[in-house]
C-alpha positions in Angstrom: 0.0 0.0 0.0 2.7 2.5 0.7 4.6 1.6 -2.2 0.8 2.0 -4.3 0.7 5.5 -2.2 4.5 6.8 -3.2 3.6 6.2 -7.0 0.4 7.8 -6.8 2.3 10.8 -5.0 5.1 10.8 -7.8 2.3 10.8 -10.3 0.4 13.7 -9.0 3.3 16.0 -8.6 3.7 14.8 -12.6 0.5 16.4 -12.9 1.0 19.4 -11.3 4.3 20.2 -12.5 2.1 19.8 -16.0 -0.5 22.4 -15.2 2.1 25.0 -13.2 -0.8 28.0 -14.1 -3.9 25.8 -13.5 -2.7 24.6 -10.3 -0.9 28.2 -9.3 -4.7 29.6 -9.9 -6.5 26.5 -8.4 -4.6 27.0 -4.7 -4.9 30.6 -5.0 -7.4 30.6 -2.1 -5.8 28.3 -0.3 -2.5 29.9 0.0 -4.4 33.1 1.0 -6.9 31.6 3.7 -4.0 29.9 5.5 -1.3 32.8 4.9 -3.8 34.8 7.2 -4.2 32.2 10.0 -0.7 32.2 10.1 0.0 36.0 9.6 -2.5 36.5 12.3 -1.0 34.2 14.5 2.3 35.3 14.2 1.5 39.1 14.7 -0.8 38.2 17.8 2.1 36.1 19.2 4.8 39.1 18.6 2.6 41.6 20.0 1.7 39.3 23.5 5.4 39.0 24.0 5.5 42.9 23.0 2.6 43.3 26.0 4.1 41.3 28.2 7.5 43.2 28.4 6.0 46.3 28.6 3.8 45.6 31.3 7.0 44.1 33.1 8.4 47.3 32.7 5.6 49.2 34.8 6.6 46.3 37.4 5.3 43.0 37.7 3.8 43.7 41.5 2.4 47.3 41.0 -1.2 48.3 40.2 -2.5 51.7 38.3 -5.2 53.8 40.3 -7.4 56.2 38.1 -10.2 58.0 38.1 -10.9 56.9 34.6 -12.0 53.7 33.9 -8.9 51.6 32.0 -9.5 50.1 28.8 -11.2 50.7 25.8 -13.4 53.0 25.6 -14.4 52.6 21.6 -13.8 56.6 21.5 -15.8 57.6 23.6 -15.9 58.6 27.7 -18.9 58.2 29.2 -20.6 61.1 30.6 -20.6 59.9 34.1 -16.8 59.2 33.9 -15.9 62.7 33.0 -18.0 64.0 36.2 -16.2 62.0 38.6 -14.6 63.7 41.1 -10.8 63.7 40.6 -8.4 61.2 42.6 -6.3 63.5 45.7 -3.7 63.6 47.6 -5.4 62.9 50.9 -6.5 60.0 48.6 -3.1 58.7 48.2 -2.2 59.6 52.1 -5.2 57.2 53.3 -4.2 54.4 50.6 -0.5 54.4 52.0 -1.9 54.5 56.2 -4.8 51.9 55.6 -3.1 49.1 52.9 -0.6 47.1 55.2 -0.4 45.3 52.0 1.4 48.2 50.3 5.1 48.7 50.3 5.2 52.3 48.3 3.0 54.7 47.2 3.6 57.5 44.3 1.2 60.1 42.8 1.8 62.1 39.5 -0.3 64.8 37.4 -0.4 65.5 34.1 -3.0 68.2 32.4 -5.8 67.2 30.4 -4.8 65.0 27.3 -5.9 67.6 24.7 -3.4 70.1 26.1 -0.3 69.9 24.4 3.5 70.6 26.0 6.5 71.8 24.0 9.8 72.0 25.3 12.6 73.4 23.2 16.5 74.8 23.7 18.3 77.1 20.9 19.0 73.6 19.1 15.8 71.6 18.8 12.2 71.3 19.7 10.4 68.4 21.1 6.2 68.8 20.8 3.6 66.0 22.1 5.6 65.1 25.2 4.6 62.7 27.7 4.6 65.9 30.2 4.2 65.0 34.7 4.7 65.9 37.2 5.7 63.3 39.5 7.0 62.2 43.4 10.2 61.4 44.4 9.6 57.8 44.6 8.0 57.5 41.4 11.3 56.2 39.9 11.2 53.4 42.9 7.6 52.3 41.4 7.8 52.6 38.4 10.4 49.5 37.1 10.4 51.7 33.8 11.9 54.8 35.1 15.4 54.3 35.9 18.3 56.8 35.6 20.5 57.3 32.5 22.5 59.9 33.5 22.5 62.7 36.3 20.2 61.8 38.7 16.4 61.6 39.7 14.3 64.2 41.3 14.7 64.8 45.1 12.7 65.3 48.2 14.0 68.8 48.3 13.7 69.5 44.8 9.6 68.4 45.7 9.9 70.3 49.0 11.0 73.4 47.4 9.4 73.4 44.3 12.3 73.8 42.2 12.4 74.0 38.8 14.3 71.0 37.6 13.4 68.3 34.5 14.5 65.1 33.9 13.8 64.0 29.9 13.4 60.9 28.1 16.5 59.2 26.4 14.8 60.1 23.0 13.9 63.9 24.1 17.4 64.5 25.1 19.4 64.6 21.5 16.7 66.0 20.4 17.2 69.1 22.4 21.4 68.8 22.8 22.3 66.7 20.0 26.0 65.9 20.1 26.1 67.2 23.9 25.2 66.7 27.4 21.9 67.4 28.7 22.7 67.4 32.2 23.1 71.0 34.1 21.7 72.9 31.1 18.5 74.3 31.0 15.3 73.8 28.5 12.2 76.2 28.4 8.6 74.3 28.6 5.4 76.2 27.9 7.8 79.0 27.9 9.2 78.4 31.8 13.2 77.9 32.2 13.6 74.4 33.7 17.5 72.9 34.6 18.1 69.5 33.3 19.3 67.3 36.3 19.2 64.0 35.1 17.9 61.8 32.0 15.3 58.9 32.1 16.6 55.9 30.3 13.9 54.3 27.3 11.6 51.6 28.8 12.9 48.2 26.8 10.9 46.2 24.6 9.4 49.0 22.7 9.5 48.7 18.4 8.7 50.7 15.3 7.5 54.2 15.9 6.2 53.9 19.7 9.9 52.8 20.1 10.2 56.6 21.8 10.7 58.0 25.1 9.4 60.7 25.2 8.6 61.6 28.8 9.7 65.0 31.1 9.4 64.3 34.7 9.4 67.6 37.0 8.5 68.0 40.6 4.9 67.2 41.6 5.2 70.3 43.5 6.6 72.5 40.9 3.7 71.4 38.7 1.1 71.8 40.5 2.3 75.1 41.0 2.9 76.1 37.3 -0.6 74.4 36.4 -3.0 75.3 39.0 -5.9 73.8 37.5 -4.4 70.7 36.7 -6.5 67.5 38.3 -5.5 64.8 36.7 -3.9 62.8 39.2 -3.2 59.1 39.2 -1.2 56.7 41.4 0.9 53.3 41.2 1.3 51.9 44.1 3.7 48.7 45.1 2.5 45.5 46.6 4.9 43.7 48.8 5.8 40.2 47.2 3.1 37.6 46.3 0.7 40.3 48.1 -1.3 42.3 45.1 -4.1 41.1 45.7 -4.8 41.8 48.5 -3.5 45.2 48.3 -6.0 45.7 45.2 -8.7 44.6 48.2 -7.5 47.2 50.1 -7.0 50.2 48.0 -10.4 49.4 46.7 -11.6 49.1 49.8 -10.4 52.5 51.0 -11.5 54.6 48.0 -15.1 53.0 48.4 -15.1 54.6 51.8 -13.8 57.9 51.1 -15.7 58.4 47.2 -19.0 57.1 49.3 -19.3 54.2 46.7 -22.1 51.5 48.3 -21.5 48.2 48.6 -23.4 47.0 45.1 -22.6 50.5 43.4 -20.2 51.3 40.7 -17.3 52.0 41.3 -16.2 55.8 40.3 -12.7 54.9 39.8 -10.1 52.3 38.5 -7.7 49.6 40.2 -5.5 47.8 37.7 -3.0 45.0 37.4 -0.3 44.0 35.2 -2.5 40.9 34.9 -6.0 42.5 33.9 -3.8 44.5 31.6 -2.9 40.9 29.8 -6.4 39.1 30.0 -7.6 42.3 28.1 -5.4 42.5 26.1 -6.3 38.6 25.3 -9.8 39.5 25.5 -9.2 41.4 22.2 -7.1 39.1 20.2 -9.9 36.2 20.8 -12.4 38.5 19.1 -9.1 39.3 16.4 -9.0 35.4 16.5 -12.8 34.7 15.7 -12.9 37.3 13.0 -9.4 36.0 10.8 -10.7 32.6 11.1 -13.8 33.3 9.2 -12.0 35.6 6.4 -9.8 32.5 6.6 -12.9 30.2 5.8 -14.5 32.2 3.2 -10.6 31.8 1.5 -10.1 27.9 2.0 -13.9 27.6 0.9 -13.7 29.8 -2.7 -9.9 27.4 -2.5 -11.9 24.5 -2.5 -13.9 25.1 -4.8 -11.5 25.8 -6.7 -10.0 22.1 -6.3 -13.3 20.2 -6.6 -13.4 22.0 -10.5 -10.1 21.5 -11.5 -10.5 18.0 -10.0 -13.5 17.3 -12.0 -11.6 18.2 -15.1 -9.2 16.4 -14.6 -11.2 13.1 -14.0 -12.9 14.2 -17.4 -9.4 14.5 -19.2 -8.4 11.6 -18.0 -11.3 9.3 -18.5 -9.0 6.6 -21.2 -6.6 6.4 -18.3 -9.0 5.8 -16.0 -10.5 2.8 -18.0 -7.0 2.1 -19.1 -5.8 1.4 -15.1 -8.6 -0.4 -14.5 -8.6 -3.0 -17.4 -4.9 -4.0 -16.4 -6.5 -4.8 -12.5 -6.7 -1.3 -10.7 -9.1 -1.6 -8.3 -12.0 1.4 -7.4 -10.2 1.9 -4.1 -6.1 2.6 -6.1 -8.2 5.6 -8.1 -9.9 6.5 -5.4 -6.4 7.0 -3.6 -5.1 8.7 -7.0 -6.9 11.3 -7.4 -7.6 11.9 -3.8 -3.5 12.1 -3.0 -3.8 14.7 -6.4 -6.0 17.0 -4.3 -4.4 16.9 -1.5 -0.7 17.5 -2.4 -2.7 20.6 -4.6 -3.8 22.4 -1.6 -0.6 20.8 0.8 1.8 22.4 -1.5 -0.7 25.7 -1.4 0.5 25.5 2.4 3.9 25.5 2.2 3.9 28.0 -0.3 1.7 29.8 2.2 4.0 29.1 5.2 7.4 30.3 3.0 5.6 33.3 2.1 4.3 34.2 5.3 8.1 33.6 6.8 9.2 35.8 4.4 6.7 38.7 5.5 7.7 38.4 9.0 11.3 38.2 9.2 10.6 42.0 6.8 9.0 43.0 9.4 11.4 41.8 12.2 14.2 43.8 10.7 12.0 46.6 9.5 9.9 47.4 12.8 13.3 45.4 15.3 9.9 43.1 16.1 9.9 39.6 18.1 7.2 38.3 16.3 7.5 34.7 15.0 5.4 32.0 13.4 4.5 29.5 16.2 4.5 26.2 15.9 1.3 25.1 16.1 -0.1 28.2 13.8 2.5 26.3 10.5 1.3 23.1 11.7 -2.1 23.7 11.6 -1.9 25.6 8.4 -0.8 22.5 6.9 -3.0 20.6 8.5 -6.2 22.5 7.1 -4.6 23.0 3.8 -4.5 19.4 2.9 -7.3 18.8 4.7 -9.4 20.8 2.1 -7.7 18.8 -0.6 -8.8 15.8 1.3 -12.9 17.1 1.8 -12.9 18.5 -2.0 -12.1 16.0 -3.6 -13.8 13.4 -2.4 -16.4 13.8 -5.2 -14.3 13.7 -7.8 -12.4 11.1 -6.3 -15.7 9.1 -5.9 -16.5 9.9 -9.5 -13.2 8.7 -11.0 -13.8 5.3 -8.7 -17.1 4.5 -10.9 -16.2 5.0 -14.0 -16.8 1.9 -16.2 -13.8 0.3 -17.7 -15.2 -0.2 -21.1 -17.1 3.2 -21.5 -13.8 5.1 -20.3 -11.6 3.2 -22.6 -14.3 4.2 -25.4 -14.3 7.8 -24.4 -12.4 10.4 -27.1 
């Protein structure tokens, strides 16, 4: 039987080495409906691992407080967000007294997100800045804000209200190219502000977003330049294998002190590295759902395709048929023969699928300095379905060759 298989394998890549346009046209759908599982699975994969850095970044044991509820929104902010009253800093004091769970607390502002911050020297410009102000400890918190060079703002510089900046690693050539930033001054929103230190770019970033392009200034010092600034947030810090029940407890707290009841809504937001994932998955699922049926509608118009072609080639091959069967080939050997055609049609679509789909990626790797891979299990299956569809389509004219009667074939012109 294997033997019977091999030369039934030989002779169909004989026939499609024959018909290089028909069959190039025939798998057309195939090779597209399995090039997007796999694209889709390889670009879902490279941007999880992307996620997953970036919330490690923000620190694996932290949570984000807002007033705003986190997520997405579809473009909109609901009304009753946008009338909540903003998060304080008697807030913060209560969440650092009444969380045992909590090793550190830090608190930053930033204006509202249509108001837009410029900062510039006599050699560049920098617009669209991620502009805060923010505590002394922030850099402690925050796993993504560690020093490059100089040093991070100080107690004293928050007591005082001095008028120091630290910028991102992309903001500072930007604004001193080919020198130091540190101990010169920049102007922002036309104030004079000395550069004590330099933030070092959060890793795992690519493409475009690969920017840092934060200024950190006193929380004091902005609050005073931007009185009627509100939009405070916190992080706070759990103490290990403790998050959870430090989420309990900063929830618990703001309840008390936003008067939210016990069933009620809550008018603000507690988030985790971990919600930020099963969102994030959340999304892709419905990403998932939605490439599998353009995938389906491909493989189907592929199959289609491979059932005609199939048909045809029973038809064109009728005298061999009858032929085959006069010398002793049995219903079951054509069966096998034309079925093995069909498949290595569409199996060949899915390598050619899987090559091109390589290709794309490792482009994109190098283009965009991307993770992103084809897994395993997203080539495998691509395979899989792709000679599966040679195997369901052309079972017909599989079927069809199978009956033929000797005689009539061999009579057939």
């Amino acid at each position: 039987m294997a033997q019977a298989h091999g030369e039934n394998l030989k002779q169909a890549m004989d026939t499609l080495r024959a018909h290089k346009m028909r069959s190039g046209l025939t798998v057309f759908g195939v090779v597209l409906g399995v090039s997007v599982i796999m694209l889709v699975a390889a670009l879902i994969t490279g941007f999880d691992q992307q996620i997953q850095e970036n919330i490690k970044q923000f620190g694996a044991d932290t949570a984000f407080i807002s007033k705003w509820d986190q997520g997405f929104h579809g473009g909109n902010t609901p009304l009753e967000e946008r009338q909540r009253k903003p998060l304080t800093l008697e807030d913060a004091a209560a969440i650092t007294e009444g969380c045992p769970a909590l090793k550190s607390v830090t608190t930053f502002m930033q204006t509202g997100w249509m108001q837009t911050h410029t900062v510039r020297t006599k050699l560049g410009e920098v617009s669209a800045v991620d502009f805060r102000g923010v505590q002394p400890n922030f850099g402690q918190v925050y796993a993504n804000a560690a020093t490059l060079a100089g040093r991070f703002i100080s107690e004293g510089d928050d007591l005082h209200r001095e008028k120091v900046v630290m910028l991102g690693e992309n903001v500072a050539p930007v604004l001193f190219a080919g020198g130091e930033a540190v101990g010169k001054y920049v102007m922002i929103d036309g104030t004079d502000f000395l550069v004590i230190g330099v933030v070092e770019k959060p890793k795992g970033g690519f493409g475009m977003g690969d920017e840092d392009r934060r200024v950190l200034i006193p929380f004091s010092t902005f609050r005073k330049i931007y009185p009627s600034a509100d939009e405070l947030s916190m992080r706070v810090q759990a103490y290990p294998n403790m998050l959870d029940q430090a989420v309990d407890q900063v929830t618990e707290v703001l309840r008390r002190r936003r008067n939210v009841a016990y069933n009620g809504k809550l008018n603000f937001s507690v988030r985790t590295a971990a919600q930020e994932v099963e969102e994030f998955h959340n999304i892709m699922m419905m990403v998932y759902v939605a490439t599998i049926v353009l995938s389906g509608i491909g493989l189907l118009i592929g199959g289609v395709g491979v059932m005609n072609i199939m048909l045809v080639s029973v038809t064109e091959r009728t005298r061999e048929i009858g032929v085959r069967k006069a010398i002793g080939a049995r219903s079951s050997d054509i069966t096998w023969q034309f079925l093995l055609e069909a498949m290595t049609l569409t199996g060949v679509g899915g390598i050619i699928a899987l090559l091109l789909v390589n290709g794309l990626v490792l482009l994109i790797r190098l283009t965009l300095q991307w993770k992103g891979s084809v897994p395993a299990w997203a080539a495998a299956a691509g395979i899989v379905v792709s000679v599966s569809v040679g195997l369901v389509f052309g079972v017909w004219p599989a079927m069809k060759a199978a009956k033929l009667d000797p005689v009539e074939a061999l009579r057939y012109e």
